[in-house]
C-alpha positions in Angstrom: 86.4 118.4 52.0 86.5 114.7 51.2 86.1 112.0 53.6 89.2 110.3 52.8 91.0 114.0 53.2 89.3 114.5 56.7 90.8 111.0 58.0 94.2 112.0 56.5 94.2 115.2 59.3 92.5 113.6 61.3 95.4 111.0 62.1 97.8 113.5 61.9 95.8 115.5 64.6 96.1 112.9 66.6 99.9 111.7 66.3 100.4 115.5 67.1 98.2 115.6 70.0 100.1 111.7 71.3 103.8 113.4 70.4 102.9 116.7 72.7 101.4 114.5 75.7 104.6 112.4 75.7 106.6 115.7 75.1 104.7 117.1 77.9 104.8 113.8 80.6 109.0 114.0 79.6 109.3 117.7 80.8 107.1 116.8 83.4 109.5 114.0 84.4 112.3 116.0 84.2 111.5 118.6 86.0 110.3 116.3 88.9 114.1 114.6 88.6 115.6 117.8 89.1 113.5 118.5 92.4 114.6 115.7 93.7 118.1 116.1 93.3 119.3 117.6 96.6 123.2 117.0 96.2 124.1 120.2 94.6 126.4 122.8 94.5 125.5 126.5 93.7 126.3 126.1 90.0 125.1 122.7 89.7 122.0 124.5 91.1 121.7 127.3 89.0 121.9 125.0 85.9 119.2 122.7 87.1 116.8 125.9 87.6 117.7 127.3 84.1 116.9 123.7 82.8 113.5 123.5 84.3 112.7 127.0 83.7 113.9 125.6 79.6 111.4 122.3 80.2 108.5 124.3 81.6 108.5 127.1 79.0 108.6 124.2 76.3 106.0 122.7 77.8 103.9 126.2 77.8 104.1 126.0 74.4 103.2 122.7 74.0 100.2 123.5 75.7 99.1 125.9 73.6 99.6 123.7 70.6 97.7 120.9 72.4 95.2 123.6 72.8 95.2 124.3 68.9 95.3 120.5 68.0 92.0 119.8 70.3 90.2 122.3 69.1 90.8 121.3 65.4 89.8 117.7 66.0 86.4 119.4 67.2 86.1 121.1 64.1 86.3 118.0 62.4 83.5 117.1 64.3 81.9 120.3 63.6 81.9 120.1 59.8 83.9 123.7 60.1 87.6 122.2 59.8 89.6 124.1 57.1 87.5 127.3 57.1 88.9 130.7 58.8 87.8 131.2 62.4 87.2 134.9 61.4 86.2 135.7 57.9 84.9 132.2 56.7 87.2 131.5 53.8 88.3 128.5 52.9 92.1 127.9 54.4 94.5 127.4 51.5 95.3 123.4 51.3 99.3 123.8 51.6 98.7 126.2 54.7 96.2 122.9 56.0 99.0 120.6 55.0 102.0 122.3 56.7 99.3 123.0 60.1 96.5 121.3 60.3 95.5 122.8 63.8 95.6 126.6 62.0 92.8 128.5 62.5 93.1 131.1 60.1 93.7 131.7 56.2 96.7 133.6 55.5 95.5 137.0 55.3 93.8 136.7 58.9 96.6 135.2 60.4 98.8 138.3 59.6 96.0 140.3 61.1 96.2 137.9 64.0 99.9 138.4 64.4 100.1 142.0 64.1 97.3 142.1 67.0 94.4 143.5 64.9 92.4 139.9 65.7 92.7 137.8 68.5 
């Protein structure tokens, strides 16, 4: 890939990786709020455990994609960005454009999904 393509993603990497750490300190913060808020009745209780239970599975997933954006920018480093983790093709540009953390081409990422590659 071109220089001038590879800064492109990269900058978007990295606006990804800043929106899921402040994502990530929110639900964080909120979560912490919620402790701390002893005045509650039973339902008020209840609500406030479903809503961290909500911030902490977001922030799961955040996670993960955090995981995925990391381990992108190191392929940048690498010289391997855009190229399937598993076969080696060449990941199709409007897949790279829609996700540029993804790790697979199209075809693996089925496989991936119906569990036949991890």
């Amino acid at each position: 890939m071109q220089k001038k393509i590879l800064d492109e993603y990269r900058k978007k990497l990295i606006k990804k990786r800043k929106e899921i750490l402040n994502t990530i300190s929110t639900a964080k913060t909120s979560g912490e709020e919620n402790l701390l808020d002893g005045a509650q009745d039973v339902a008020d209780k209840a609500l406030s455990s479903y809503s961290r239970e909500m911030l902490y599975s977001l922030s799961d997933t955040e996670r993960r994609v955090l995981s995925l954006v990391e381990d992108a920018l190191l392929r940048l480093g690498d010289k391997s960005f855009g190229v399937c983790v598993h076969c080696g093709a060449k990941i199709q540009s409007r897949r790279m454009e829609a996700v540029p953390w993804a790790r697979h081409c199209l075809d693996c990422q089925e496989l991936q999904e119906k569990g036949y590659i991890k």
